[in-house]
N, C-alpha and C positions, 0 to 999 in steps of 0.2 A: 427426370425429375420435372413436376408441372411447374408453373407460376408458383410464386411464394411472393406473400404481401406482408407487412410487417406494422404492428404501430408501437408506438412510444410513449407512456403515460397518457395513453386514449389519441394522440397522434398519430398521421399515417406518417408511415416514415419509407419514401422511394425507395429498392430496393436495386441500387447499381448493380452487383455483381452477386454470384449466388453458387455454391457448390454443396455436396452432401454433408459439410461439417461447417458451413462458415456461408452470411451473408455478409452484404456490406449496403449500409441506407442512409438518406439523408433524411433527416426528422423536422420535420413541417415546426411553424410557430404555434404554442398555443394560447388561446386566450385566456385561461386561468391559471396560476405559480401551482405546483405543487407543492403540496406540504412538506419545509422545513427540518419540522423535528420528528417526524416518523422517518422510518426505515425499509425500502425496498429492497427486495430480492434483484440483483444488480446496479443498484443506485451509485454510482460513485464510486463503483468498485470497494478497494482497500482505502481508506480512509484514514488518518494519520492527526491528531491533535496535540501540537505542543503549546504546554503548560507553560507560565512564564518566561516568555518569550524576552524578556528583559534581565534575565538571570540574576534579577534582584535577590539578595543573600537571607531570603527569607524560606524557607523550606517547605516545598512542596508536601500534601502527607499524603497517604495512599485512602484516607479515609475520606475526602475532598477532593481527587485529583479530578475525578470526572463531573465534577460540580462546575454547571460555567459560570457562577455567580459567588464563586471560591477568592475574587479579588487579584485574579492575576491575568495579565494580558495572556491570550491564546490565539492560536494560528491553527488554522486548520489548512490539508492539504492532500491532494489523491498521492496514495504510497504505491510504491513498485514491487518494495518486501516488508514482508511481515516481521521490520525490524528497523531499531534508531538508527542512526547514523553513530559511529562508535565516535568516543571520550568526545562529545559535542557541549560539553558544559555542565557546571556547577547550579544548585536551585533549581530544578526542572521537573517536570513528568509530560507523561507519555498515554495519549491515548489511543488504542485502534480501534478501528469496528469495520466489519468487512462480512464475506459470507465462504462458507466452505462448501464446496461441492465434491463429493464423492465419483473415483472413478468408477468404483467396483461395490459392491453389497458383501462387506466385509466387517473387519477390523481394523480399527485404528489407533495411535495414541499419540500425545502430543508432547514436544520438548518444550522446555520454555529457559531461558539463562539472561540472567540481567543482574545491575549494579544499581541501585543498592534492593530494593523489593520492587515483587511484578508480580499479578496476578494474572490466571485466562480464565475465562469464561464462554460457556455454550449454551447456543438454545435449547431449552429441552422438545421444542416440537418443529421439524423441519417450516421454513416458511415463514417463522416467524421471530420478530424483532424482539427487540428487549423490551417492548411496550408492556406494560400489564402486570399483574401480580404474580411473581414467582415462576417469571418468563423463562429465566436462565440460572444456570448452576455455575457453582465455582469449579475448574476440574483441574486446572494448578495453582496453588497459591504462595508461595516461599517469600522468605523474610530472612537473606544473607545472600551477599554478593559471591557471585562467580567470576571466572575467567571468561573471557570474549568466546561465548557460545561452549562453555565446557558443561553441556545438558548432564554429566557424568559422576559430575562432583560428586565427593563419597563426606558427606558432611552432617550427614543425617536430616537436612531439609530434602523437600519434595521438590522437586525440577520436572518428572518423568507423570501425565496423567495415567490412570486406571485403561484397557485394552477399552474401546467404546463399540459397539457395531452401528454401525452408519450405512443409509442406503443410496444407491449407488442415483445418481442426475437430482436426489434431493440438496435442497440448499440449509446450510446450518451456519445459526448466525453466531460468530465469534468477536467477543471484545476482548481485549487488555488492559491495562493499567499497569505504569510502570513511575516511583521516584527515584530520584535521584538527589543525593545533600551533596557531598563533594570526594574530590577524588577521580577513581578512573568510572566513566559509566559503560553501559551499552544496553542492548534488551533484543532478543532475537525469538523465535519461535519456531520451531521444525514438527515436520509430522513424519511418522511410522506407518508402512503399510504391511499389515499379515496377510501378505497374498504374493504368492511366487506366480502365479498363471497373468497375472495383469502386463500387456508388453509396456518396454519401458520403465517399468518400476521392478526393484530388486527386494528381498526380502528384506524382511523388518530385521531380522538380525545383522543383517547385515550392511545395511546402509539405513541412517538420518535424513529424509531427505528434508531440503532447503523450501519451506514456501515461498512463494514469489510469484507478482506477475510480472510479464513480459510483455510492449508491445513494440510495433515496428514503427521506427522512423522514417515517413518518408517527405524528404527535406525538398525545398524548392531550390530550381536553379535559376539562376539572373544571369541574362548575359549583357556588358557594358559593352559597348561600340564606341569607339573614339577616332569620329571623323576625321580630327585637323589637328594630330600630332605636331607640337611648335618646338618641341623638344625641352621643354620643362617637366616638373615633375608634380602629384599630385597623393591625397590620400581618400579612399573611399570611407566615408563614415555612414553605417547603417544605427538605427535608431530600432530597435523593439517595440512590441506593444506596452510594454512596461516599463519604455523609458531609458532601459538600458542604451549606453551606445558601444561600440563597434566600431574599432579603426584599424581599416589593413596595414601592410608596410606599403611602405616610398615605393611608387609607379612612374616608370620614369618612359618620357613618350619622344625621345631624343630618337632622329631619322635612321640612326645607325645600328639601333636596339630591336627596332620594331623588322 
């Protein structure tokens, strides 16, 4: 495999490490912010917006919840899955937006299970954002609460979309919407694949499978050195970039210990 160069929103971005399915790069400073409120084909990944973040006892509606000028404090944050964190609170909703990438040039469909209503939503042309006139469709919408991901419910609302064909390394853009008033919440989202030949993936019939990203932690190590043991004892407190602190247990530096 030759040289591979890479840029990032028209930055070049180093390329450390590099193999047949994966680089790794660092992305230069640019001079100009990019835009905000539009949506890139891997921007942020999964993206995650909670609604009233002060779980002020005033109810979220599903007709406003993606409204950011709706009057309720909001948090936004990069998600891992395509899903809340379970019974997280009373007064809430839930926004995602992310993109889906096809392994295979198949079929698909989507689950969706939440407390109390959740919608999905899909672009209807690969590549492209929810910008513009009649960008995306609704392809689950229900309005009655389920059990913690029971996509199965026999209740005569919709949880399960329509079979979709999707092509395979195109990007499709998917949002949700999810309230919640009180009681138990959650909101999850699973996808189906009709394809037995794809490795790794089982038939539709037969397994739901979980979306999610993953990525790997790779943590720093700090080594302390303590020159002149007096035999006293001490605590290491570390400090976060966000302020958090961080105190280990009693370290005790007595001549008989060490």
């Amino acid at each position: 495999m030759g040289n591979v160069t890479a840029t990032v929103d028209g930055v070049e971005c180093t390329v450390t490490a590099q193999s047949n399915t994966a680089i790794s790069c660092f992305v230069g400073e640019t001079a100009n912010a990019s835009s905000t409120n539009a949506s890139y084909v891997g921007h942020q990944g999964l993206r995650r917006t909670l609604v009233n973040t002060t779980y002020n006892d005033t109810k979220v509606k599903m007709s406003t919840v993606f409204n950011e000028s709706n009057g309720f404090d909001r948090e936004e944050k990069i998600a891992t899955t395509f899903a809340a964190p379970y019974q997280e609170g009373n007064y809430l909703g839930n926004v995602f937006k992310g993109w889906f990438v096809p392994p295979k040039t198949t079929q698909y469909r989507f689950y969706m299970a939440c407390d109390d209503n959740c919608l999905l939503r899909m672009g209807k042309t690969p590549g492209v954002g929810p910008e513009g006139y009649n960008a995306t469709e609704d392809i689950i919408t229900t309005y009655g609460a389920t059990s913690h991901r029971l996509y199965n419910k026999v209740d005569g609302r919709n949880r399960i979309s329509d079979w979709l064909t999707l092509e395979e390394g195109q990007n499709y853009y998917l949002e949700s919407h999810h309230v919640e008033g009180t009681g138990g919440d959650h909101f999850s989202v699973a996808v189906e694949i009709n394809q037995t030949e794809i490795v790794g993936h089982h038939h539709a019939i037969r397994e739901i499978q979980y979306v999610g990203i993953h990525s790997a932690d790779n943590r720093d190590t700090i080594r302390f050195t303590i020159d002149n043991p007096d035999g006293g004892e001490f605590k290491l407190v570390l400090v976060s970039t966000e302020g958090k602190m961080y105190t280990s247990e009693t370290i005790k530096t007595g001549y008989n210990i060490w």
